[in-house]
C-alpha positions as CSV (number, residue, x, y, z in Angstrom):
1,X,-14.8,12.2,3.3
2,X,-11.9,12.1,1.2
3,X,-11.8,7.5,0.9
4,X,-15.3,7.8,-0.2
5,X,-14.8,10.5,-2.7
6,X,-11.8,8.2,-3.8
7,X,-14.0,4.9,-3.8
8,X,-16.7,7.0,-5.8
9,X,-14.2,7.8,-8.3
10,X,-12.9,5.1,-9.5
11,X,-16.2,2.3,-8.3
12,X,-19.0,4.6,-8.9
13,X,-20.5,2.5,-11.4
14,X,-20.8,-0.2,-9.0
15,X,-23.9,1.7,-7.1
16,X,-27.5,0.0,-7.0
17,X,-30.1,2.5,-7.3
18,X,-33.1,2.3,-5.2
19,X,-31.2,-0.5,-2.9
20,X,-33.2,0.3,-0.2
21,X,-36.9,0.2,-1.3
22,X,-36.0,-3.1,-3.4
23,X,-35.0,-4.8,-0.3
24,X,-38.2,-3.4,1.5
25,X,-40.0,-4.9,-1.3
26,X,-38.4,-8.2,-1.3
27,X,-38.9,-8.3,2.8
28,X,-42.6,-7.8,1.7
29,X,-42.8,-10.7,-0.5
30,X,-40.6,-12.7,1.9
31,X,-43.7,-11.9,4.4
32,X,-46.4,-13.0,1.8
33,X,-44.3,-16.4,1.7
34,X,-43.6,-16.7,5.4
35,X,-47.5,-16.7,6.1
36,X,-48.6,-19.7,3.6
37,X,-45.4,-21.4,4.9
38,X,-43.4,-20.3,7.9
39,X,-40.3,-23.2,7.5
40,X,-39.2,-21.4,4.8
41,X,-37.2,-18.9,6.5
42,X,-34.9,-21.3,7.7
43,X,-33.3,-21.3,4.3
44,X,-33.1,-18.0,4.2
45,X,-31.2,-17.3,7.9
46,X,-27.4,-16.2,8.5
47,X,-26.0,-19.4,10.0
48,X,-22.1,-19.2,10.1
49,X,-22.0,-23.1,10.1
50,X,-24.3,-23.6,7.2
51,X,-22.4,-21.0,5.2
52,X,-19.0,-22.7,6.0
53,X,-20.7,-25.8,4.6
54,X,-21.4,-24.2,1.4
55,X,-24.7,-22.7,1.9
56,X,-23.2,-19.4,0.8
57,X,-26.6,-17.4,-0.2
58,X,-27.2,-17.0,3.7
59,X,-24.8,-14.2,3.4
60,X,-27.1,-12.1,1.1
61,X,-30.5,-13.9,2.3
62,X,-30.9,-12.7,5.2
63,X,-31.2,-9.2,4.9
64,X,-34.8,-10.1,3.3
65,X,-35.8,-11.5,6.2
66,X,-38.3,-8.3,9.0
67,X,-37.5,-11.2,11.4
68,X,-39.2,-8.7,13.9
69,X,-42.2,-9.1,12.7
70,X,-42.4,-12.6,12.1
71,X,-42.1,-12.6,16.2
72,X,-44.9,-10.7,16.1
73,X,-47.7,-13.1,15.7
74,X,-51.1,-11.2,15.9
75,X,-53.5,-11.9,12.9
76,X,-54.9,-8.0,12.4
77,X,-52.1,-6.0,13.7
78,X,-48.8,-7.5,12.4
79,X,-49.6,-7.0,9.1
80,X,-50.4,-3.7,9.3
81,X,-47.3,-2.6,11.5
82,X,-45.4,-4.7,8.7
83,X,-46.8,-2.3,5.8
84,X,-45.7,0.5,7.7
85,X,-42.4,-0.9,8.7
86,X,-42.3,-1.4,4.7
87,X,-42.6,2.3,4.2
88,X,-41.1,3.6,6.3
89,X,-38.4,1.6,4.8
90,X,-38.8,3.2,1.6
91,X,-39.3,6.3,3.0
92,X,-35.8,6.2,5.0
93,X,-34.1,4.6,1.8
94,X,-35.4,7.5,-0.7
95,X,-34.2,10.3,1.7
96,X,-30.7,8.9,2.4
97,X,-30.5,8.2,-0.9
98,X,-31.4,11.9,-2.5
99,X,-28.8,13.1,0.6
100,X,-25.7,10.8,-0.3
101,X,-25.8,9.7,-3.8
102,X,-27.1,6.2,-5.2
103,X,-23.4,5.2,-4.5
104,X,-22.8,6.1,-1.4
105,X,-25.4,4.6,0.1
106,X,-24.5,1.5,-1.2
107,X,-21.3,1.3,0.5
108,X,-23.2,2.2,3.5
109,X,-25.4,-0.8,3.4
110,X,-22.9,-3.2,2.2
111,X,-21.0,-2.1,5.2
112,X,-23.6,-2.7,7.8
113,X,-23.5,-6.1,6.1
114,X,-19.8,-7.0,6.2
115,X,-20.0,-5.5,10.2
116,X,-23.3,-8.1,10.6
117,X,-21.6,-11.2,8.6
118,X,-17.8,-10.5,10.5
119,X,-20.4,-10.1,14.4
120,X,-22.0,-13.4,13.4
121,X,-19.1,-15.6,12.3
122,X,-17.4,-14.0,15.9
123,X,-20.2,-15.7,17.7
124,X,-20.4,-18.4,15.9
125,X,-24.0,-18.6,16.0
126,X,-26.9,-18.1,13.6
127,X,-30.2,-15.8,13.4
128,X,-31.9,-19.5,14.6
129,X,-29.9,-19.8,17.7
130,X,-30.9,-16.2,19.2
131,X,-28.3,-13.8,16.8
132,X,-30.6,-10.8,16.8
133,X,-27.5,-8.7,15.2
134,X,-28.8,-8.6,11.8
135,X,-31.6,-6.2,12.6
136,X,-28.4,-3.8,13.7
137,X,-28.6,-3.2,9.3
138,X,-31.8,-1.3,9.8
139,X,-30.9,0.5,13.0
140,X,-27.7,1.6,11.6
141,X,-29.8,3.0,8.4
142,X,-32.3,4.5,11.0
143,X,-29.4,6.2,12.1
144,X,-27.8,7.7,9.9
145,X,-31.3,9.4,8.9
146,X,-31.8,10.8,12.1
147,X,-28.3,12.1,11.8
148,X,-28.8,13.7,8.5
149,X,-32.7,14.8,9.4
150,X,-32.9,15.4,13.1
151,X,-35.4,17.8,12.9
152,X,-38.1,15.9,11.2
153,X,-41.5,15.2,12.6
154,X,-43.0,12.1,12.7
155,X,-46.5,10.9,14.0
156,X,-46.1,7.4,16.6
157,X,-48.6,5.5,16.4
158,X,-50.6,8.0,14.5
159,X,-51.0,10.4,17.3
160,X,-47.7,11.2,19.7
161,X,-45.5,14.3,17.7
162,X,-41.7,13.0,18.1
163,X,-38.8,14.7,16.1
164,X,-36.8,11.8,14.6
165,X,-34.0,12.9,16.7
166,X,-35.9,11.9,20.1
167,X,-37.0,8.7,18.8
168,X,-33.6,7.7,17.4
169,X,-32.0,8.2,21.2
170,X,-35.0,6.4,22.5
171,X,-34.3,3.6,20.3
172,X,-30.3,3.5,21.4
173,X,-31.3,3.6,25.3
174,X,-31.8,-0.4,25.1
175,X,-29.1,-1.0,23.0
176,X,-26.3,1.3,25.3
177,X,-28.6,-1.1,28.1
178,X,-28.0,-4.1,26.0
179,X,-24.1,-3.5,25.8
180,X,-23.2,-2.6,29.7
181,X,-24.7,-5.6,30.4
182,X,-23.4,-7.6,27.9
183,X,-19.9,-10.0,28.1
184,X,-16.9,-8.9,26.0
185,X,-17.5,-10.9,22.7
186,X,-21.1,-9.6,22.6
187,X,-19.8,-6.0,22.9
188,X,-17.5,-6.6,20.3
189,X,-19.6,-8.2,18.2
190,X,-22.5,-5.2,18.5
191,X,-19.6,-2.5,17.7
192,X,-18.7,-4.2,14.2
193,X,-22.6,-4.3,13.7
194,X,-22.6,-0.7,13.7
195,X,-19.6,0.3,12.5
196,X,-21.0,1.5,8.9
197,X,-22.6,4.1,10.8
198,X,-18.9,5.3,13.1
199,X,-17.3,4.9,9.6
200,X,-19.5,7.8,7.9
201,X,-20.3,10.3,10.9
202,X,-17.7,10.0,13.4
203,X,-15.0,11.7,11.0
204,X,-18.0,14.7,10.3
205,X,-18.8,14.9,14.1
206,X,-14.7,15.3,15.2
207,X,-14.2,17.7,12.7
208,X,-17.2,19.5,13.5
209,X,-16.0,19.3,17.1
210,X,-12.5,20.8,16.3
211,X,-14.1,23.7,13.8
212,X,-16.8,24.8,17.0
213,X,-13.3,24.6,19.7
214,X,-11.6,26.8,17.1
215,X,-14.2,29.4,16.5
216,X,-14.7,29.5,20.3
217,X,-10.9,30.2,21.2
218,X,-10.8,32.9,18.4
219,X,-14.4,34.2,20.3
220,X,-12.3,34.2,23.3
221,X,-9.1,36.0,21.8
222,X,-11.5,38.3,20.7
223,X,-13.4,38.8,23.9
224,X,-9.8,39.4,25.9
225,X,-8.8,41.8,23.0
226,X,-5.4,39.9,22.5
227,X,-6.3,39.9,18.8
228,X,-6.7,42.9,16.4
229,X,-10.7,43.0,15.6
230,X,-9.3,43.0,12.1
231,X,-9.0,39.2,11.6
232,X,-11.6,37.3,11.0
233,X,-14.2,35.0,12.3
234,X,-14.9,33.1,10.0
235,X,-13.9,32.5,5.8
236,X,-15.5,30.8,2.8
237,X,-13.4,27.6,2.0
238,X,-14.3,28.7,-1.3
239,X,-14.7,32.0,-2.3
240,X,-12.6,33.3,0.9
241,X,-14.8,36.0,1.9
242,X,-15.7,36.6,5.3
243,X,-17.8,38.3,7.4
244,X,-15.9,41.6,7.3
245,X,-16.8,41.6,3.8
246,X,-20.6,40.9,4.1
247,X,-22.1,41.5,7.5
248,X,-25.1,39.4,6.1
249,X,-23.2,36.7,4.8
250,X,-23.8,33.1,6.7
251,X,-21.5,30.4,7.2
252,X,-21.5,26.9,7.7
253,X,-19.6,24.1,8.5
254,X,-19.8,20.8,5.7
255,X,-18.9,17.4,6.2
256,X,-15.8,17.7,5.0
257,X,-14.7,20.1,7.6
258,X,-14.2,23.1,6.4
259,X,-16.2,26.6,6.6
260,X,-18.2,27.9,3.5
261,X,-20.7,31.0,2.8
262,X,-24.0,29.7,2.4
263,X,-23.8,30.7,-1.4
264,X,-20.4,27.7,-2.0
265,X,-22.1,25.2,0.6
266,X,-21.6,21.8,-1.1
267,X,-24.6,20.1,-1.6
């Protein structure tokens, strides 16, 4: 993604290492605080009117908040779906981190904020009025690691096998629910929640799209015989071999869009 290679660049410096687990941490500890006394959270909340007041730390507050969980009221099991939840967390923070850079996963988050704050302040109402939207941060991060690790196998509830691809589009069958149903500023509002996550993979998934239709109309050339069987299938974006030259050679399509041998697949 050539703006984010552009942002890295020149802001690089600018990216928080670890963002993800320390916010994990600091929802923990905003737990621990929430159980000796609850009424604290309330100065914690994104409420658009209180901001415009000058309570400006609601913008950043808030993301510490596993509101969730604090719905959740049961004694023995809340905290321990809350320690999971917590690494899990950690666990979805570390991998996106070791896949994107420290940087770009940064802009990623502070994205999914901007998309939250702009949703809120176009409803004009706060976490305390009903504005469930924040948690959209989280989903969007969930995401994006299902995106980049489909094929990974996770354990719910300690005993049902589920490839984090299947859970992710379990967990978007009640939002796309949520949205039919919803009136037009709500739509609105839950489309700039997740617009971090269109920002990063919908570029990747149209080129990917228009790569696949190419190689199949060059298939189908093929299969007609209106091309000569010496051109190519497919050639390294780097190197420029192609298959002609090595019948074992693999190819692959990057997020960038363009075609490399697995030996010159960016990282």
């Amino acid at each position: 993604m050539s703006w984010l290679n552009w942002l890295e660049n020149r802001l690089g410096f600018l990216a928080i290492p670890r963002l993800i687990p320390t916010i994990a941490l600091l929802n923990l500890f905003v737990y621990v605080l929430f159980l000796f006394e609850p009424e604290y959270i309330h100065f914690l909340t994104l409420e658009p009117s209180l901001v415009l007041r000058g309570e400006v730390w609601r913008l950043v507050s808030y993301i510490f908040i596993p509101q969730v969980f604090l719905e959740y009221r049961d004694p023995i099991l809340q905290p321990l779906f809350f320690l999971l939840y917590v690494w899990f967390m950690i666990w979805v923070g570390n991998s996106l981190e070791q896949a994107w850079g420290a940087f770009r996963l940064t802009v990623y988050y502070l994205l999914g904020m901007t998309g939250v704050t702009l949703a809120a302040f176009l409803l004009g109402i706060g976490q305390s009025e009903g504005n469930s939207l924040p948690l959209y941060i989280n989903i969007s991060l969930f995401f994006a690691f299902a995106t980049l690790f489909p094929n990974i196998q996770i354990y719910v509830l300690f005993v049902i096998p589920l490839r984090v691809k299947w859970l992710a589009l379990i967990s978007l069958a009640p939002i796309l629910l949520a949205f039919l149903f919803a009136p037009l500023l709500i739509k609105i509002a839950m489309i700039i929640s997740l617009l971090n996550y269109v920002l990063f993979f919908a570029p990747v998934a149209l080129a990917n799209a228009r790569d696949g239709r190419d190689v199949q109309k060059r298939r189908m050339k093929f299969a007609a015989g209106s091309v000569s069987s010496d051109d190519p299938l497919h050639r390294c974006f780097v190197c420029k071999k192609t298959e002609q030259d090595d019948a074992e050679l693999e190819f692959r399509v990057a997020k960038d869009g363009e075609e490399y041998c697995v030996d010159h697949l960016p990282k």
